[in-house]
matplotlib code that plots the C-alpha trace (Angstrom):
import matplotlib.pyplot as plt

x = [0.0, 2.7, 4.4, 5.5, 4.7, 7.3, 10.3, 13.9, 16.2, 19.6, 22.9, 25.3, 27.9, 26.5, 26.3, 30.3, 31.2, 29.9, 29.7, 28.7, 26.4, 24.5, 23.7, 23.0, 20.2, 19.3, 18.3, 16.8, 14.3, 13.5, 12.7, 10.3, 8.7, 10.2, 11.2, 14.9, 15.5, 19.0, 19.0, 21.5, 22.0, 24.5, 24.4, 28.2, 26.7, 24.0, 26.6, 28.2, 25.1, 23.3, 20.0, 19.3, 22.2, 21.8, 18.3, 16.8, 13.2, 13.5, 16.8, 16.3, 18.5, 18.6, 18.1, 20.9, 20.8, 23.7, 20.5, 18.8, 20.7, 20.8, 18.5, 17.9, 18.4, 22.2, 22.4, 20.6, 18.0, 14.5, 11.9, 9.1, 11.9, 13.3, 12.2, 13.6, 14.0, 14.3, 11.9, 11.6, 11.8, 9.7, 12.7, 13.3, 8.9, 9.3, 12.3, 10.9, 7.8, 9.8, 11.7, 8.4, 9.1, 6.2, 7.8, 9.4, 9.8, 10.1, 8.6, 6.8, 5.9, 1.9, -0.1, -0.4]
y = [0.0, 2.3, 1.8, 4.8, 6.9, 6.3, 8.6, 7.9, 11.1, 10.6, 13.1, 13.5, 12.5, 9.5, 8.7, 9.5, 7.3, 4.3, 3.7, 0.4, 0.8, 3.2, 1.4, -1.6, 0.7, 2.7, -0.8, -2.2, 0.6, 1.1, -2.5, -2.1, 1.2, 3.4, 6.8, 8.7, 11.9, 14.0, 16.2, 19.2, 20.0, 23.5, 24.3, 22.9, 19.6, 19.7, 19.7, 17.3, 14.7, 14.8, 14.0, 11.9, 9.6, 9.3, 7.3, 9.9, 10.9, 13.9, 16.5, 19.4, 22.3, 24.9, 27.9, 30.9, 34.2, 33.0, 31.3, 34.4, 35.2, 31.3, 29.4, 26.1, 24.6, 25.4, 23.5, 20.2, 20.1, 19.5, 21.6, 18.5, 17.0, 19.7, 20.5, 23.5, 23.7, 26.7, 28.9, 31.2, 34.6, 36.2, 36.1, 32.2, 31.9, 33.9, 32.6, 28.8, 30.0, 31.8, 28.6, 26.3, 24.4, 23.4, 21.4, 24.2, 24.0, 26.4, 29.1, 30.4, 27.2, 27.3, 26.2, 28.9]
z = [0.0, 0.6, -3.1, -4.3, -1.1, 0.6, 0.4, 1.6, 1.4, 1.4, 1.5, -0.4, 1.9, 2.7, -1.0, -1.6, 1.4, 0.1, -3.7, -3.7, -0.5, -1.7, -5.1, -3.4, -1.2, -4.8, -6.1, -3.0, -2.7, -6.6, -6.3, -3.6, -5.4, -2.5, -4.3, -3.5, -2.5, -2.7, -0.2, 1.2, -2.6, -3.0, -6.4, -6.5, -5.7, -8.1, -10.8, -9.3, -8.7, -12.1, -12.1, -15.5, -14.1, -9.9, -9.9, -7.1, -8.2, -6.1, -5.9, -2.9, -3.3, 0.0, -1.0, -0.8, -2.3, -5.3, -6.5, -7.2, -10.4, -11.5, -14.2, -12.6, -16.1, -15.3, -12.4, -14.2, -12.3, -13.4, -12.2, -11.7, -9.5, -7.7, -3.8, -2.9, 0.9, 3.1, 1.5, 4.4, 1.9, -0.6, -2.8, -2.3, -3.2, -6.3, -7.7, -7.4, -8.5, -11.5, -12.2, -12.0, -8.6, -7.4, -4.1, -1.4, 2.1, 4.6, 6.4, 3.1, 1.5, 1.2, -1.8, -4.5]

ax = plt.figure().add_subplot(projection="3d")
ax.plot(x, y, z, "-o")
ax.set_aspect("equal")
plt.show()
């Protein structure tokens, strides 16, 4: 029942000290429909973890004022996929609004 509903978020660290681990775990949970989350994304990292090639449904990137000048096309992240967290500004709302995130967290994250 909880196929697909279930989210396991993962960070990037953990992901770098273990390789293998962490594709054993990537397979594991795809196989049981469980979806993947990145999470603690800088944009830095988001270069660094592509999304078309990690197998995580779900990519969050914290927001920080560098954003504000940033396409999120340039970081590889797809909009559909991307949660951005700490959403606690006007600013952070209107640039994921802006870049067609419709998954934020924080402070300001309310249905439009």
């Amino acid at each position: 029942r909880l196929r697909g509903r279930v989210v396991i978020a993962l960070r990037p660290e953990d992901v770098l000290a273990d390789p293998p681990a962490f594709l054993f775990a990537r397979g594991f949970a795809q196989a049981r429909g469980f979806r993947l989350l990145l999470g603690g994304l800088t944009p830095l990292l988001a270069r660094a973890f592509p999304a078309e090639t990690t197998g995580f449904e779900h990519m969050e990137l914290g927001w920080d004022e560098v954003l504000a000048g940033t396409a999120l096309a340039a970081l590889g992240l797809p909009a559909e996929r991307t949660v951005l967290s700490g959403v606690d500004s006007p600013a952070a709302l209107d640039w994921a609004r802006g870049q067609g995130i419709a998954l934020v967290t924080g402070r300001l994250a309310r249905p439009a």
